[in-house]
KOLBA-148537 format. One record per residue (C-alpha): residue in three letters; x, z, y. Coordinates in steps of 0.25 Angstrom, whole numbers, padded with zeros to 4 digits, always signed. Last residue first. Example, Ala and Ser with C-alpha at 12.3 -4.5 7.8 and 13.67 -1.06 7.14 Angstrom:
BEGIN
Ser+0055+0029-0004 Ala+0049+0031-0018 
//
This chain:
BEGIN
Unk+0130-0114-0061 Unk+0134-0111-0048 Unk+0125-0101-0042 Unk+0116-0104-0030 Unk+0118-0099-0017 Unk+0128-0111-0012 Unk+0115-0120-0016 Unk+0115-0126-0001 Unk+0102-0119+0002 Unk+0108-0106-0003 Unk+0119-0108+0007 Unk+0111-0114+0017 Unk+0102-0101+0017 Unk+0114-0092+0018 Unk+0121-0099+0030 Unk+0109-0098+0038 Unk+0095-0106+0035 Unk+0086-0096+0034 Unk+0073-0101+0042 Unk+0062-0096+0030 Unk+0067-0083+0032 Unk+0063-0084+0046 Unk+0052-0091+0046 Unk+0045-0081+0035 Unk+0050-0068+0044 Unk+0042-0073+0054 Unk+0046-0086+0066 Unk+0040-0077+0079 Unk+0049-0067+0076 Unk+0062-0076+0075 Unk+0057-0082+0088 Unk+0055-0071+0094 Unk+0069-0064+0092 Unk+0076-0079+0096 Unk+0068-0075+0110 Unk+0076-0061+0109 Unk+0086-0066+0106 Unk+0089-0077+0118 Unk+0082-0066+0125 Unk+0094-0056+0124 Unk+0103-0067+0125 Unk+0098-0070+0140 Unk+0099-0056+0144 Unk+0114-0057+0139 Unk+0122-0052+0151 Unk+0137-0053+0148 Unk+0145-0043+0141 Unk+0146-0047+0126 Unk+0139-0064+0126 Unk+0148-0069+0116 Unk+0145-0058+0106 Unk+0128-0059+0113 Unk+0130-0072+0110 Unk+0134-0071+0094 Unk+0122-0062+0094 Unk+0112-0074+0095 Unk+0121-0082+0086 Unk+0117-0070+0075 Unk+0100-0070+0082 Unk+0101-0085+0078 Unk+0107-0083+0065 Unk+0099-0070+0061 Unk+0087-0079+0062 Unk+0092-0091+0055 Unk+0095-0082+0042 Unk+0095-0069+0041 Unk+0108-0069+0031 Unk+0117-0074+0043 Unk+0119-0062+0048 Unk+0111-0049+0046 Unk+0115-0036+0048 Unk+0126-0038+0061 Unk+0122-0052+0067 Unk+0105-0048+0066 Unk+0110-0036+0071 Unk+0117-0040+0082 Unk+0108-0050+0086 Unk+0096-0038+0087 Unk+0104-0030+0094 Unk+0107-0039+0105 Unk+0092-0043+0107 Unk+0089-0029+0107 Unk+0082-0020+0097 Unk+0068-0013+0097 Unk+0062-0021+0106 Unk+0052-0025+0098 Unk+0058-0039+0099 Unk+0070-0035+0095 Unk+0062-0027+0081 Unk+0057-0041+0079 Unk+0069-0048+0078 Unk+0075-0035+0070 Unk+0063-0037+0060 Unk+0066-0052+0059 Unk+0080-0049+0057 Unk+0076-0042+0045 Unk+0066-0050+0039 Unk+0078-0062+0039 Unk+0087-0053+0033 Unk+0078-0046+0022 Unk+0075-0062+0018 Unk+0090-0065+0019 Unk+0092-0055+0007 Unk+0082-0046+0003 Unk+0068-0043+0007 Unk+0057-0032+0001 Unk+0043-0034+0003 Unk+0038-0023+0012 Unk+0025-0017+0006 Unk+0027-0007+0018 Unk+0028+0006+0009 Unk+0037-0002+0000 Unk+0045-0004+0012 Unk+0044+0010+0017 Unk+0047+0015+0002 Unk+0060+0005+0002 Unk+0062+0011+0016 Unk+0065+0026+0010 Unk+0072+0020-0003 Unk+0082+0013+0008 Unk+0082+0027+0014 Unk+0085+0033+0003 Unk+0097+0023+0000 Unk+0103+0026+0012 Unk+0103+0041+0012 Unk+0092+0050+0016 Unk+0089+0057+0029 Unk+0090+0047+0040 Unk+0078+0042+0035 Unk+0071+0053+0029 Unk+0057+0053+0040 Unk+0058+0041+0043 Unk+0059+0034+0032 Unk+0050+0045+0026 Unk+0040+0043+0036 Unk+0040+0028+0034 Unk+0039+0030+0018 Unk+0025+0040+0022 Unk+0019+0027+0029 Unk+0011+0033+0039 Unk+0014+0023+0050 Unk+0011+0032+0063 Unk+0018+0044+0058 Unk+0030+0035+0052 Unk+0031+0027+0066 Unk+0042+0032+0071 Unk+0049+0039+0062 Unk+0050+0025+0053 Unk+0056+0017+0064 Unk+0067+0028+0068 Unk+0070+0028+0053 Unk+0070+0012+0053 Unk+0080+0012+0066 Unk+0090+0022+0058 Unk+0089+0015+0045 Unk+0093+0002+0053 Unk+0107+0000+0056 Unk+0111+0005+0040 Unk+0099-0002+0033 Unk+0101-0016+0039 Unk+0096-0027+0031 Unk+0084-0017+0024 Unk+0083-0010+0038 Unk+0080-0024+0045 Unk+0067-0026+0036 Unk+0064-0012+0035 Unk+0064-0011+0051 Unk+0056-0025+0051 Unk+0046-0019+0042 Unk+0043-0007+0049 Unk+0042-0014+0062 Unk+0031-0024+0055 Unk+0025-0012+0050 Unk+0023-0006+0063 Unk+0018-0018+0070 Unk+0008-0023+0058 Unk+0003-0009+0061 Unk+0005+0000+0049 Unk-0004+0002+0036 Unk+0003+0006+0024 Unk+0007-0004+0013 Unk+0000+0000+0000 
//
C-alpha cells in the first residue's frame, strides 16, 4: 500500500531517494533533514525512522532505512545509467525549487555522475566547464544558461531523457564493444 502524499511531496521524496541512491555520502544529510521535516505531516512510519535514526546508524542501516522508504513508496528500484538519469533529474528539479544553485547543480552532475547520465549530465558537464573558465568574473548570465538548460530537461520527463542516451556508454554498446567475444 503506497501511502497518501501530495503529488508534490512524494515527488521531492522520490528525487531525494533518487540522488541518495547515486550519491549516498553527500546526500544522507539532505534526506534526513528531508525526512524531519515533513515525517509528521506524511505519516509514513519508514519517514520517521529516517528521520528520526538517520544520523544514528551506520551506513548499511541506513540503506535498510530508505530500502523501507522505498518499499513504502512503491519506488521501483533503478540501477546503472537509469538511476543516473533519474538522478540528475531530481537534482534538476531540486535547482528549480531553489534548493541548490545553478553552480552546484553543474558541480554535482560533473563530480557523482559524469558521463553515465547521458545527454543531460553532458550538457549540465560543459555547463561546468564554463563556470572552470569563468572562476572570478561575474556569471549572471551562466546562471540562466543553466537554469534555462534545468527547464528544458524538466519539461523532457525522465522517459525522454533515458531514451536520449547517446554519450560515450550508449555508442559503445550500440557499436557491439558491450557484447562479449564469442
Amino acid at each position: 500500500m503506497t501511502p497518501d502524499l501530495t503529488p508534490e511531496l512524494r515527488q521531492s521524496l522520490e528525487d531525494h531517494l533518487r540522488i541518495w541512491r547515486v550519491d549516498p555520502v553527500g546526500h544522507t544529510e539532505t534526506l534526513v533533514r528531508l525526512a524531519r521535516r515533513t515525517s509528521s505531516v506524511a505519516g509514513v512510519p519508514s519517514l520517521t525512522a529516517v528521520g528520526e535514526h538517520g544520523e544514528e546508524v551506520s551506513r548499511a542501516g541506513f540503506a535498510r532505512l530508505v530500502g523501507a522508504l522505498e518499499d513504502a513508496l512503491g519506488l521501483e528500484a533503478l540501477s546503472g545509467v537509469e538511476a543516473q538519469v533519474a538522478a540528475v533529474q531530481g537534482m534538476v528539479r531540486r535547482l528549480l525549487a531553489d534548493e541548490v544553485s545553478p553552480r552546484e547543480l553543474t558541480y554535482w552532475v560533473t563530480r557523482v555522475v559524469g558521463l553515465r547520465g547521458g545527454r543531460d549530465a553532458q550538457e549540465l558537464m560543459a555547463l561546468e566547464e564554463e563556470y572552470c573558465e569563468r572562476l572570478g568574473q561575474d556569471v549572471t548570465d551562466l546562471d540562466a544558461r543553466v537554469r534555462a538548460a534545468a527547464e528544458r530537461l524538466a519539461d523532457a520527463g525522465p522517459e525522454e531523457s533515458r531514451g536520449r542516451r547517446t554519450g560515450l556508454l550508449a555508442r559503445w554498446r550500440r557499436e557491439g564493444r558491450g557484447a562479449r567475444s564469442r
